[in-house]
C-alpha positions, 0 to 999 in steps of 0.5 A, a space after each residue: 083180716 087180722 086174727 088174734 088166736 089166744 089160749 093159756 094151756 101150758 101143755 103140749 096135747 091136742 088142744 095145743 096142737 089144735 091152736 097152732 093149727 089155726 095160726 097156720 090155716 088162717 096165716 096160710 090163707 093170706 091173713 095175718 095172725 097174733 098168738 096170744 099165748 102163756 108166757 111159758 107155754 110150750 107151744 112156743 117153739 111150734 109158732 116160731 119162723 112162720 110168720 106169726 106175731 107172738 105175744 106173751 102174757 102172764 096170767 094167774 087164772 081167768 079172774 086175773 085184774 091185770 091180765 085183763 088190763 093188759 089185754 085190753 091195750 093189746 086189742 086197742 094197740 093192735 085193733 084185730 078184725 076177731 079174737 078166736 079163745 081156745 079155753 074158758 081162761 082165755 075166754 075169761 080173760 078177753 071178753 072184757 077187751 074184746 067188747 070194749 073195742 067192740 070185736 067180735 069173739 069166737 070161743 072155740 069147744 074143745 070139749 063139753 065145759 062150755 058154760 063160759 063160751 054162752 053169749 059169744 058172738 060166735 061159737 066155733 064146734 067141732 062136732 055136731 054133738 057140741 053144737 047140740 050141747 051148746 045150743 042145748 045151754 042157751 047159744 042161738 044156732 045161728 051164731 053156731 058154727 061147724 069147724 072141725 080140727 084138723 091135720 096136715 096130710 102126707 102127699 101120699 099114704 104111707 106105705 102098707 106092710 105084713 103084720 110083725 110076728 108077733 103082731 104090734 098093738 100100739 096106742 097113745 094119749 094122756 093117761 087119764 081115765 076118760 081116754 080108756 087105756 085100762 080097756 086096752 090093757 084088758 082087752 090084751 090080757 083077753 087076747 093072751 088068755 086066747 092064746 094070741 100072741 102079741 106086742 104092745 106099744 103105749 106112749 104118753 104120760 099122766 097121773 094114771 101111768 103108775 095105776 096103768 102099769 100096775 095093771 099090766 102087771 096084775 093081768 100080766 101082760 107086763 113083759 109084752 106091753 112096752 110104755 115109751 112115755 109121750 110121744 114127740 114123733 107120732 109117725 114113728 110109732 105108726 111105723 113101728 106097730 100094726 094096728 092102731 087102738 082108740 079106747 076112750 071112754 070120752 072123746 069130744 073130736 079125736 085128732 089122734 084118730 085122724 092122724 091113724 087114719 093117715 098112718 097107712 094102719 087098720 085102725 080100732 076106736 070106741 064109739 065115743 062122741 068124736 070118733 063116732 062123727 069121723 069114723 064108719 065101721 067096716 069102712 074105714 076102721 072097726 068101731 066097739 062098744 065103748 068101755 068094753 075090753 070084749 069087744 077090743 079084743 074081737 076087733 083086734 082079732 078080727 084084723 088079726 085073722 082077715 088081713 084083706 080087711 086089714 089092708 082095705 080099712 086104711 085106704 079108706 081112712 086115709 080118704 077120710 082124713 083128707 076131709 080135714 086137711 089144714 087148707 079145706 078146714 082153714 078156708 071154713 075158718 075164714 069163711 066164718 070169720 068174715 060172715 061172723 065180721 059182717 054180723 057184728 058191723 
């Protein structure tokens, strides 16, 4: 088959991540992959040297005439057996094209703004809880399919270690409101008023750094909590700390749960919409109430005070990200792609 996998974010989270993982699942399983991509996305450099066929268009917006009119002479140039649109611009901007050469279109929910996707041939959701959503917005079931992200396993678990004295608390993601890093923060001035000692480690970026920061101070915990800024080696953060927090007050899938999960770290998450389909509390990782500091901080307390539990919770996690290893979630992919063909002819 010939897939084309198109989005135009610029950005370098988990959505970019998300489509370089596809390029190299469906690549990876012997098919052949056109990127359709922002002429300055950043992701550029993921896609390189592996066998894909990049091409760039420049776009202003989903309403764009000529983007459009580009487009449709890509898909009669290059006359691929699907396009997969990551995003509602991308969507947007390829469901002229792809009708007009009668190909069948994938739109893929990477969260719940998923009015655009409506009508495709077929939708591609993450969790159970947005294929709910999307049938709940007029999508036929069966043109609904379960596809989870996915991750790149280590051939073995990292290696388990003793707590730092102090203990290193790390977390990491976009400082956006719905990700919860004020929780975190105050669930560490709780610990502090406990007389629990503490490191704090928190990368990434966002329009809530400065609001953030000046939190740590009002509750301070400033000297104890270190901001790196966005994190380019994800694996040396997980080395550097001892457990691994997840306070989002939203979260549609969660891929930096999994990537903790095969950290060889006891993991914290909020019972948001993703993490809740992954994760099983005293399992594999301790779930909280989601938007409470309170019950962060007994969490990380409670792993503080059982080390046993601590060092039980990632061999378990670590059996549960193998689920949504690259390969076993690229063949579903391709899986769905044929069936999906086969509908349309």
């Amino acid at each position: 088959m010939h897939i084309i996998n198109a989005m135009f974010s610029r950005g370098l989270g988990g959505i970019e991540q998300c489509f370089v993982d596809y390029c190299e699942a469906i690549i990876a399983h012997g098919h052949k992959v056109t990127a359709i991509i922002h002429h300055d996305a950043k992701i550029r450099k993921s896609l390189e040297n592996k066998g894909i066929n990049i091409v760039n268009v420049k776009n202003f917006g989903g309403w764009d005439p000529l983007a459009k009119s580009y487009l449709k002479k890509i898909l009669k140039q290059s006359n691929p057996d699907a396009v997969i649109a990551h995003g509602n611009r991308a969507v947007s901007l390829l469901k002229p094209a792809a009708k007009k050469q009668n190909c069948p279109m994938v739109g893929v929910t990477h969260n719940y703004s998923v009015k655009k996707l409506i009508g495709l041939d077929a939708i591609f959701a993450i969790t159970d809880d947005l294929k709910k959503h999307v049938i709940a917005n007029g999508q036929a079931e069966n043109t609904i399919y379960r596809i989870p992200n996915m991750i790149k396993m280590p051939g073995a678990m990292p290696k388990m270690r003793n707590f730092h004295s102090p203990v290193v608390i790390g977390t990491m993601g976009r400082f956006v409101k719905k990700k919860g890093f004020d929780i975190f923060l105050r669930s560490l001035a709780i610990l502090q008023e406990q007389g629990i000692d503490f490191k704090a480690i928190i990368g990434g970026t966002g329009e809530e750094e400065q609001s953030l920061k000046s939190l740590a101070n009002k509750l301070a915990i400033a000297d104890k909590t270190n901001f790196i800024g966005w994190v380019n080696n994800k694996e040396q953060l997980f080395d550097n700390i001892d457990i691994f927090c997840l306070p989002s007050l939203h979260e549609p899938f969660g891929i930096i749960l999994l990537e903790a999960f095969m950290s060889g770290r006891p993991v914290i998450t909020s019972a948001s919409e993703g993490p809740i389909e992954i994760a099983t509390n005293n399992k594999d990782c301790l779930v909280t109430e989601t938007g409470s500091a309170e019950a962060m901080a007994d969490a990380i307390k409670q792993l503080i005070n059982d080390r046993k539990l601590a060092k039980i919770l990632p061999q378990e996690a670590f059996k549960t990200a193998s689920k949504y290893e690259i390969k076993a979630v690229g063949q579903m992919i391709c899986d769905a792609i044929e069936d999906i063909i086969s509908h349309k002819t």
